[in-house]
C-alpha positions in Angstrom: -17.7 -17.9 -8.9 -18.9 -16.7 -5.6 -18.6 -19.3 -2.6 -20.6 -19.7 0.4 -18.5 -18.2 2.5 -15.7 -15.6 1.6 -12.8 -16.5 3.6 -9.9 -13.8 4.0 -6.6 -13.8 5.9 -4.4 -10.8 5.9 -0.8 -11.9 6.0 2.0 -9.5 7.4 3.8 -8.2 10.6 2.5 -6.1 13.1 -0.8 -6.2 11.5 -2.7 -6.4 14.6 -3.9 -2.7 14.2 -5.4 -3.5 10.8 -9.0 -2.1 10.0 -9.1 -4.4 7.4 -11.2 -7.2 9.2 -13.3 -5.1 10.2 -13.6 -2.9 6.6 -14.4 -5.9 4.9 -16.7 -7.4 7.1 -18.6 -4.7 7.8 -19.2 -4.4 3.8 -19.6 -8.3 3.3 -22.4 -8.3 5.9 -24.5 -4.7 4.3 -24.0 -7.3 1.2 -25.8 -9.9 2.3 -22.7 -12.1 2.5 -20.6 -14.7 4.8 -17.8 -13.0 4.8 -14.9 -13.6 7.3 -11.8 -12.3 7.4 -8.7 -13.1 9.7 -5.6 -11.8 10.4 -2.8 -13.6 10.5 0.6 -12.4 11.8 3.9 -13.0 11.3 4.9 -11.0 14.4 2.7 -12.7 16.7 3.2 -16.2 15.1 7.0 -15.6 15.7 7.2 -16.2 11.8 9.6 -14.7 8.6 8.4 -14.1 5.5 10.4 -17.2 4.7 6.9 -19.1 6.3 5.2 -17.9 3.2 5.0 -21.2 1.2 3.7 -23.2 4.5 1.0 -20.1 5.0 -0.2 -20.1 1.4 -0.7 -24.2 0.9 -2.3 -24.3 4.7 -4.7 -21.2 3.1 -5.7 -23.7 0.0 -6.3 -26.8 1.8 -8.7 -25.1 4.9 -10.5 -23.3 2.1 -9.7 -19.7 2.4 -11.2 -17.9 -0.6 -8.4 -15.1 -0.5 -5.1 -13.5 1.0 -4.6 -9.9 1.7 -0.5 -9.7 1.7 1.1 -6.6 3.4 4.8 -5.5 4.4 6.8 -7.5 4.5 5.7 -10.1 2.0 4.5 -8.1 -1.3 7.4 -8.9 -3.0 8.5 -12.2 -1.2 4.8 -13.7 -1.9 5.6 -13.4 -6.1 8.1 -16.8 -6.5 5.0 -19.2 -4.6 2.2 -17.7 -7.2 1.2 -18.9 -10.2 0.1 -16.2 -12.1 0.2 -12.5 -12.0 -2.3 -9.7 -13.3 -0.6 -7.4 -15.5 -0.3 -4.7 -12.7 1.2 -7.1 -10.4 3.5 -7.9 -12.8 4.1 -4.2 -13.7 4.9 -3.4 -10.5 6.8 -6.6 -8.6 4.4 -6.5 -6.1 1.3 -8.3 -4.6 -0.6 -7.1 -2.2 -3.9 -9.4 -3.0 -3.7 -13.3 -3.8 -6.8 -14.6 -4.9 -6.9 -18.7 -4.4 -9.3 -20.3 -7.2 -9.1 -24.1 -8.8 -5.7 -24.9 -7.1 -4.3 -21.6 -8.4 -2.8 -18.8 -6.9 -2.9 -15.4 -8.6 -1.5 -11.9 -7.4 -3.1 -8.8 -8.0 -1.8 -5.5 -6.7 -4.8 -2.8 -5.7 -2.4 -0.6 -3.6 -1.2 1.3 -6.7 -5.4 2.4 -7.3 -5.8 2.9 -4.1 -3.6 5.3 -3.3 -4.4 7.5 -7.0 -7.5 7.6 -5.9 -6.9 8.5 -2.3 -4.8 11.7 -3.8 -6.8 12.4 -6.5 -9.5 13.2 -3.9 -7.0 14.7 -1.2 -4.1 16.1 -3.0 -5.3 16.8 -6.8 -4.7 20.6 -7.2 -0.9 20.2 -5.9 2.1 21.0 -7.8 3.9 17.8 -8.7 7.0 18.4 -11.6 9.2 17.2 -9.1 8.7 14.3 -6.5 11.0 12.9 -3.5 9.4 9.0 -2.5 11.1 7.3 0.4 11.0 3.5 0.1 10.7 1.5 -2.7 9.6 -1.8 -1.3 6.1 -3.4 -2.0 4.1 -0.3 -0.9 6.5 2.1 -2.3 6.4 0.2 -6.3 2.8 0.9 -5.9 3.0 4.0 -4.9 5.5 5.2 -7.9 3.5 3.7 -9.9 0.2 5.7 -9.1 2.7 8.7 -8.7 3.6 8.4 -12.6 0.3 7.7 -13.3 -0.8 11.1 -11.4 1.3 13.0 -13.8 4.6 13.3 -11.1 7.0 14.7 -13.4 10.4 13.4 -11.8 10.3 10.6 -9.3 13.7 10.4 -7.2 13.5 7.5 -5.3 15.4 6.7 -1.8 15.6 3.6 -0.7 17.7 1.7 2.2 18.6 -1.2 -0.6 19.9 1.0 -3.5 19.8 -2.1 -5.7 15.4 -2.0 -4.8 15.3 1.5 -5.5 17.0 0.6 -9.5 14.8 -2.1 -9.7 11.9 0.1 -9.2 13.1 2.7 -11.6 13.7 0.6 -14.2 10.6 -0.6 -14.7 9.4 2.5 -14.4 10.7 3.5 -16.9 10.3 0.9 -18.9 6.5 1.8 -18.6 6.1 5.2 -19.1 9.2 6.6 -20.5 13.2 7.1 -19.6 13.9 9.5 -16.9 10.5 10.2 -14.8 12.0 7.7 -12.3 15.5 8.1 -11.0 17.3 6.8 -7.8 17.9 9.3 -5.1 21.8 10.1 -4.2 21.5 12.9 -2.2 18.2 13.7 -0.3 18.4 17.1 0.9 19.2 18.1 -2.5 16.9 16.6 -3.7 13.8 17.6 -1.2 14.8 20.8 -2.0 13.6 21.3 -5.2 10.7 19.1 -5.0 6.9 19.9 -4.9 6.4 16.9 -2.4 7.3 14.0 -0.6 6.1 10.6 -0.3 6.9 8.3 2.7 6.7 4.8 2.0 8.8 3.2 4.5 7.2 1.5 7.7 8.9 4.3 10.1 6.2 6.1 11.5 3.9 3.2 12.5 3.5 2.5 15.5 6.1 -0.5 15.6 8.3 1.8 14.3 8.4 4.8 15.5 10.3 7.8 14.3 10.6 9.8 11.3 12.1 8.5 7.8 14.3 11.8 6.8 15.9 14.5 9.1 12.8 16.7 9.8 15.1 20.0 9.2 14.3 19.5 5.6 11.1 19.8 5.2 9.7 23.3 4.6 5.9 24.9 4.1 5.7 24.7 0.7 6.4 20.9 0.1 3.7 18.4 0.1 4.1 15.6 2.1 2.1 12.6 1.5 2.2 9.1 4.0 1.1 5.7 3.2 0.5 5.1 6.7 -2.8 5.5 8.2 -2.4 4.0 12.4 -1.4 6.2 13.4 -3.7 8.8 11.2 -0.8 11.2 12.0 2.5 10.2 11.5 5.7 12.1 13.2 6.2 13.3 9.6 3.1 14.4 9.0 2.7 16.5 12.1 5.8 18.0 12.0 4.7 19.5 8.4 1.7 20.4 9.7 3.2 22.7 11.9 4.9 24.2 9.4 2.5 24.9 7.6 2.4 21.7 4.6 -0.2 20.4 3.4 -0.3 16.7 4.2 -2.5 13.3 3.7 -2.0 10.4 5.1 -2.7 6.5 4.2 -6.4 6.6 4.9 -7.5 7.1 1.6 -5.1 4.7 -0.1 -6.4 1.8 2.5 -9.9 2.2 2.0 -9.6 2.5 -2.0 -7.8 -0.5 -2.1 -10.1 -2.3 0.2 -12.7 -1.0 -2.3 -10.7 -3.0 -4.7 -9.8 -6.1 -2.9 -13.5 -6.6 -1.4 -14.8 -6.7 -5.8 -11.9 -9.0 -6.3 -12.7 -11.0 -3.3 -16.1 -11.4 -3.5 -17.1 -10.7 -7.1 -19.8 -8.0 -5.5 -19.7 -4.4 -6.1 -18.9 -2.9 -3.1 -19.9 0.4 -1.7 -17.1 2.6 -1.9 -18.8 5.5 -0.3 -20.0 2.9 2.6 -16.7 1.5 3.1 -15.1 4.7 3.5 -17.6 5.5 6.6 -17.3 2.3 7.5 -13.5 3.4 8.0 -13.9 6.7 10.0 -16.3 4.8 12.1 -13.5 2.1 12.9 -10.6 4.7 13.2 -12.4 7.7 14.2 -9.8 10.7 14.4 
């Protein structure tokens, strides 16, 4: 069931930089539809994640067709939903509620978006061996895609050991013991890897910096972020200049937008449209 008008809200903090308005509009109105879509942050609000339930029941009863839900609610938004599609469940994570007939149901298009951002960016790299940093909401996704994308070994480094298990173990539990394991020590382990994934927030501009001591990175290891403002990351330029092949988050935020926008709207979008649509909206 399509309604009149799509209404979207993004939930998060320091989401004011978001393209996704913008993305999605953009798309709803070469569609043919009312589509709005509204940001609404935590930051700004002076809000928690703990404002989630209050967010989500004010969403329902002014009509909103949709939520987009980014760090650092993916995992936060699951106890308030009432059902969950089986990659959301999968992974832990939400990063899409869709609100239909008093129900709320999570679906998680990060984990597509960013396989097929790398399948288009990154496919011809070496991958037996993979270093991720992060295993929050973003970084189950990620992991997930990663196994799916043939990673051989997936250390995982996370500030919350306990996360970084979690994430592992289900894993595991979905494609087989040992291609996920928790990261003990990092320079080891970025040592023998092909790449390295950044999934943390550091790196953005509200928090700047970069997530691992930049001694260890080296020419021949990949290093992929999932951030895409800004399109270069500390990380990224400093293995740049060595010499690494890199890719940011651009391709993972306009492939999931691909995703959300057919959830959303129950329209095919234009994946190809969207995606210049994007560089027009964050031009390098």
């Amino acid at each position: 069931m399509t309604h009149s008008v799509t209404l979207i809200g993004l939930i998060g903090a320091d989401i004011q930089g978001s393209a996704g308005p913008e993305l999605h509009m953009t798309e709803g109105q070469a569609q043919g539809l009312r589509y709005v879509y509204r940001l609404i942050d935590l930051t700004k609000l002076g809000l928690t994640a703990d404002a989630l339930p209050e967010l989500l029941l004010a969403a329902e009863r002014t009509g909103f067709t949709g939520l987009g839900i980014t760090h650092p609610c993916k995992q936060a938004v699951i106890p308030y939903l009432d059902e969950l599609s089986e990659d959301a469940k999968a992974l832990g994570a939400v990063n899409t509620v869709l609100l239909r007939d008093g129900r709320r149901i999570g679906h998680n298009t990060d984990w597509s978006g960013y396989a097929e951002g790398f399948r288009r960016n990154m496919g011809d790299v070496a991958r037996t061996r993979v270093v991720q940093l992060g295993a929050g909401g973003a970084g189950a996704a990620v992991a997930h895609a990663g196994l799916t994308l043939g990673f051989g070994e997936l250390s995982l480094f996370d500030t919350d050991p306990r996360r970084a298990e979690d994430v592992a173990n289900r894993l595991n539990q979905h494609f087989g013991p040992g291609r996920a394991v928790v990261g003990t020590d990092l320079a080891a382990a970025v040592a023998a890897a092909d790449g390295l994934v950044n999934c943390t927030p550091i790196g953005m501009d509200a928090h700047p910096g970069v997530p691992l001591p930049v001694e260890l990175l080296r020419a021949d290891l990949w290093v992929s972020d999932v951030i895409y403002f800004p399109r270069e990351t500390e990380l990224l330029r400093h293995a740049r200049e060595l010499g690494a092949r890199t890719d940011n988050g651009v391709g993972m935020n306009i492939y999931q937008a691909v995703a959300q926008f057919r959830l959303f709207s129950g329209v095919e979008p234009d994946a190809d449209r969207m995606a210049a649509s994007f560089a027009r909206i964050r031009p390098l």
